[in-house]
C-alpha positions in Angstrom: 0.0 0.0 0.0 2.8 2.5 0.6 4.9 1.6 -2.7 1.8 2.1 -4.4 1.0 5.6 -2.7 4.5 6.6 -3.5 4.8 5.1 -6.9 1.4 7.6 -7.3 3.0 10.5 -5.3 5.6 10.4 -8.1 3.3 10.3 -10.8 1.9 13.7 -9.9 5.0 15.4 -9.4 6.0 14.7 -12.6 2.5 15.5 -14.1 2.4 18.5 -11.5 5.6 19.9 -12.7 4.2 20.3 -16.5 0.8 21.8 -15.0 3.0 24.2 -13.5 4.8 25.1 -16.4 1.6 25.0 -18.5 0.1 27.3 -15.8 3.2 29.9 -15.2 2.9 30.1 -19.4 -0.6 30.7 -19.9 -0.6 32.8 -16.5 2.1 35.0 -17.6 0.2 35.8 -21.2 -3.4 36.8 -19.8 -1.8 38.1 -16.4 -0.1 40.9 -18.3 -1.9 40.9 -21.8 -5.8 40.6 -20.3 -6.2 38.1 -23.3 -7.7 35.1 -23.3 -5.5 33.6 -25.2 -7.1 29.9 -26.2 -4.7 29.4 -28.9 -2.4 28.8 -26.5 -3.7 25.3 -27.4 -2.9 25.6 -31.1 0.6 26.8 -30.8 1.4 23.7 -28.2 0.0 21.2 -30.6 2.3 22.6 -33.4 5.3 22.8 -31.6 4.6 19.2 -31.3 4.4 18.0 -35.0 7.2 20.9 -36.0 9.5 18.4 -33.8 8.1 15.1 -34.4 8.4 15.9 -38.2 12.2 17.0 -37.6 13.3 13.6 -36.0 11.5 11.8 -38.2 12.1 12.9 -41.8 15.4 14.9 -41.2 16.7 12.5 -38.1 17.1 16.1 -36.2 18.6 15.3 -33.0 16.2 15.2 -30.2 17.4 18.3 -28.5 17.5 20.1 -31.2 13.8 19.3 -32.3 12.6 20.5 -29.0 14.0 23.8 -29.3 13.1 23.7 -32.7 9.2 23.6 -31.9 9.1 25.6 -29.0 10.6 28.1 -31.3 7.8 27.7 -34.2 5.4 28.1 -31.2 6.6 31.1 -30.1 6.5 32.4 -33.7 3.6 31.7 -34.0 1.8 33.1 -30.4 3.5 36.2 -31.3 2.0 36.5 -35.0 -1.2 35.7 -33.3 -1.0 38.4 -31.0 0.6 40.8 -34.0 -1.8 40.1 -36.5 -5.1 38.7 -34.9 -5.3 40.5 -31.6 -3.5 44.0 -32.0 -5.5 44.6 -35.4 -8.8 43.8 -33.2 -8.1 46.5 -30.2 -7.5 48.9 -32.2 -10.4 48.6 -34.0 -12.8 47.6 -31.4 -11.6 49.8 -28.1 -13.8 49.0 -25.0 -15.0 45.8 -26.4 -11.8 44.6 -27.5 -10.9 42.0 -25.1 -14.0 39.9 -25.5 -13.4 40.2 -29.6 -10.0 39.2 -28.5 -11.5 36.0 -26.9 -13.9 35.2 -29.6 -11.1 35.5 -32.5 -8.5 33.2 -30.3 -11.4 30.7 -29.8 -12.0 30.8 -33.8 -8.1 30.9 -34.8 -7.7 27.7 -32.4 -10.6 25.9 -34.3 -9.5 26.9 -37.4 -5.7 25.9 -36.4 -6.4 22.6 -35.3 -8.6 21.4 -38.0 -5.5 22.9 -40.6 -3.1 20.6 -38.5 -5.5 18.0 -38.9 -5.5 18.0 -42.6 -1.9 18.8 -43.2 -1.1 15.8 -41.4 -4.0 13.7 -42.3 -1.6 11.3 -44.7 1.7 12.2 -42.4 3.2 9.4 -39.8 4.7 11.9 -38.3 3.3 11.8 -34.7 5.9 10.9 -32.3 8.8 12.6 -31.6 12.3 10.0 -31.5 15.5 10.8 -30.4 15.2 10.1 -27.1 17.0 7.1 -25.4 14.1 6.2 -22.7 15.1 3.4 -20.0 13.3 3.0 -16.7 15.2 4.2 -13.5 14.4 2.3 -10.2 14.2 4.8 -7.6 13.8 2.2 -3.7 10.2 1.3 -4.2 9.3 3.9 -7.1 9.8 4.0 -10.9 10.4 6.6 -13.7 11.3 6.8 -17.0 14.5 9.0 -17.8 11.7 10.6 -19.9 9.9 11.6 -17.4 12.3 12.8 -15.7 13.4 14.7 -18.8 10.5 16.7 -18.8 10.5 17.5 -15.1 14.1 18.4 -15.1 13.0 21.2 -17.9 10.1 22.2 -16.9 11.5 23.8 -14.1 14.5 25.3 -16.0 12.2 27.1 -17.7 10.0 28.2 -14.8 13.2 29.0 -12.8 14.3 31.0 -15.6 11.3 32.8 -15.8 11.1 33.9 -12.1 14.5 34.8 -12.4 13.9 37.2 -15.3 11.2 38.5 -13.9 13.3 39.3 -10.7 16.3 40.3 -11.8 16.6 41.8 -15.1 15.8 45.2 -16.3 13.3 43.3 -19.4 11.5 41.8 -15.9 10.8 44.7 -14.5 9.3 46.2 -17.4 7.2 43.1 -18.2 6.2 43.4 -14.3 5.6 46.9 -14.8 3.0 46.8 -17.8 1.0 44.1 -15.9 1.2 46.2 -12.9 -0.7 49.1 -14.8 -0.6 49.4 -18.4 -1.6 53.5 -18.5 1.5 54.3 -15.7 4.2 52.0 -18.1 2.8 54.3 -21.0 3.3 57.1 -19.4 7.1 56.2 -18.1 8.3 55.3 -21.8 7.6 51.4 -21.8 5.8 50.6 -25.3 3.3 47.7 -23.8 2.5 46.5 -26.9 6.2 45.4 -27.8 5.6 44.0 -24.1 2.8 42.1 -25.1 4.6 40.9 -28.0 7.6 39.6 -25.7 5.1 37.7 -22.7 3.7 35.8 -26.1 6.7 34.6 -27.3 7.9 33.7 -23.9 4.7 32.1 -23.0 4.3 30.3 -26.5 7.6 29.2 -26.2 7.3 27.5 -23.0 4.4 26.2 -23.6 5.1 24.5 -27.4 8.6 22.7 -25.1 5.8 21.0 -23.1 4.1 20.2 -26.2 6.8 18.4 -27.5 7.7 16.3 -24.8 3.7 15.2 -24.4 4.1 13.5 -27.6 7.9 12.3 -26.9 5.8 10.6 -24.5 2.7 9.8 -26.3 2.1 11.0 -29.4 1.1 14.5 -31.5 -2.5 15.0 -32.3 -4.6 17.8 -33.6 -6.2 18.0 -30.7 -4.2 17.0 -28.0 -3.3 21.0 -26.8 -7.2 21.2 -25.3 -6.6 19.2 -22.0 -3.1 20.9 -21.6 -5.1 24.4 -21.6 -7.7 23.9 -19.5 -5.3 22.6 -17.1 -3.4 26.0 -17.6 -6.5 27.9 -16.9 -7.1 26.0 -13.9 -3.7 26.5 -12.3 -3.3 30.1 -13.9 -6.7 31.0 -12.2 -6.3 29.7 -8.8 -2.9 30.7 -8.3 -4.0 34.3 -9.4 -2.6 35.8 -12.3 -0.6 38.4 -10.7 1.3 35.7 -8.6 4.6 35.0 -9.2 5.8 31.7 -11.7 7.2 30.2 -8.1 3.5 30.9 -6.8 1.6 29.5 -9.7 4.1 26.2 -10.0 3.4 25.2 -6.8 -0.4 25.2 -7.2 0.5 23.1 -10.3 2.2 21.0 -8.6 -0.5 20.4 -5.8 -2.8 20.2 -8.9 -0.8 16.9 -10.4 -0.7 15.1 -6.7 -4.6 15.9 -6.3 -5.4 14.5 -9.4 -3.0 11.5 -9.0 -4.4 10.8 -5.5 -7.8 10.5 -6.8 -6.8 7.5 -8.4 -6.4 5.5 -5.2 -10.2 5.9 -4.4 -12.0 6.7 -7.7 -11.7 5.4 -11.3 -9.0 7.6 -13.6 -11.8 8.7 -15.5 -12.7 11.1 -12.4 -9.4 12.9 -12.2 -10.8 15.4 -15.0 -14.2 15.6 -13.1 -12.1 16.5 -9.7 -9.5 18.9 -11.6 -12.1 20.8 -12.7 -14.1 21.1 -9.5 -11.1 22.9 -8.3 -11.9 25.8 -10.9 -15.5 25.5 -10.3 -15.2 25.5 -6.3 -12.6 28.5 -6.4 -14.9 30.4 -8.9 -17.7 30.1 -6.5 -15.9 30.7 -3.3 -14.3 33.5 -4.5 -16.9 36.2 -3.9 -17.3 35.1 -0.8 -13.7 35.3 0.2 -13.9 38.6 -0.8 -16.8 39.5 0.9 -15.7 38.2 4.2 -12.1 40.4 3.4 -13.6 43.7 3.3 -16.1 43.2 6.4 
């Protein structure tokens, strides 16, 4: 009974430690943007096949092909924010940001279903390179994929936090999601902010993306489940917290939802990971309610 709850302990960590670094991503776009970004979805699933296709048709090395598609994703977040979005806030002013969420929610369709036919007749799904052997840990066991993943994921949040702490660029990004009229008025351009936070965001998450299908496989629609997790860890870690902050919600996130599984089927872990969202959204009023008395 205690290997198991261990072996499952593990399991979360490792799942918690990507629902952190999905969550510090996706946090770090709407907490300083205000957009909704659902794409976020779109540019993780292409990251994906931008890799998978490297290893497998031009034997790219597998380090190489992960950088490789986070890069491609965070092209693309940024040409979404530069040619989607901007256009749209302009145009729209006080409205913008729900036209903002209507357009991601129709470019992330419209994405997926292009990935979908571009690699209707394409094998390449899975991302190779990688020389994954088991690692026996006492009474717990991992792949040296796994532990891959976990061991970057934090690079990146840790490098993250530490830009945001320590470097001139952090400030500034801290700054414009702080108050966007005071940056203006100091000098700092937010929209070449904005265009930053979605390359860093889109970068970080399309590495995640490509080490889901190092694990499984890519699919067209595999960047949903990775989002709403995002949302879910973004949102109850706040979005003004800091990447340390919103990781460790992630990380109680992935234990939650791994410890579920010793007392209810794995087809409730969704059911209970969303509860979270839905008991923090109704709660929340309350909270502040009971703050200002």
């Amino acid at each position: 009974m205690l290997e198991n709850f261990l072996q499952v302990s593990l399991n979360g960590l490792i799942n918690g430690s990507t629902y952190a670094l999905l969550g510090v991503a996706f946090g770090l776009i709407i907490g300083v943007t205000g957009r909704f970004h659902v794409a976020f979805a779109v540019t993780y699933t292409l990251a994906a096949f931008v890799a998978a296709w490297l290893t497998m048709y031009l034997g790219a090395p597998f380090w190489a092909a992960v950088v490789a598609g986070a890069l491609v994703a965070a092209l693309t977040g940024s040409a979404i924010e530069r040619f989607v979005y901007w256009p749209i806030l302009l145009r729209t002013g006080a409205n913008g940001l729900l036209m903002v969420f209507v357009a991601s929610l129709g470019v992330s369709i419209v994405g997926r279903n292009l990935i979908a036919l571009t690699t209707l007749q394409n094998s390449a799904t899975v991302v190779n390179g990688f020389s994954n052997v088991g690692l026996n840990l006492g009474p717990v066991t991992l792949s040296s994929l796994n532990l891959a993943t976990a061991t970057v994921d934090w690079l990146l949040i840790v490098s993250l936090s530490q830009l945001l702490a320590r470097t001139s660029l952090g400030r500034i990004i801290r700054a414009v999601r702080a108050n966007h009229e005071m940056a203006l008025c100091v000098g700092i351009d937010p929209g070449a902010v904005t265009f930053i936070v979605f390359a860093i965001g889109s970068f970080m998450g399309g590495a995640a993306g490509v080490f889901q299908a190092a694990l499984t496989s890519a699919t067209p629609d595999m960047g949903i489940t990775p989002f709403f997790y995002a949302l879910v860890v973004a949102f109850v870690a706040g979005l003004s917290s800091p990447p340390l902050v919103v990781a460790a919600v992630g990380i109680a996130l992935g234990l939650v939802e791994s410890w579920t599984t010793l007392v209810l089927p794995t087809t409730w872990t969704a059911l209970v990971v969303f509860g979270i969202l839905f008991i923090y959204v109704a709660l929340r009023p309350l909270r502040r309610g009971l703050a200002s008395a």
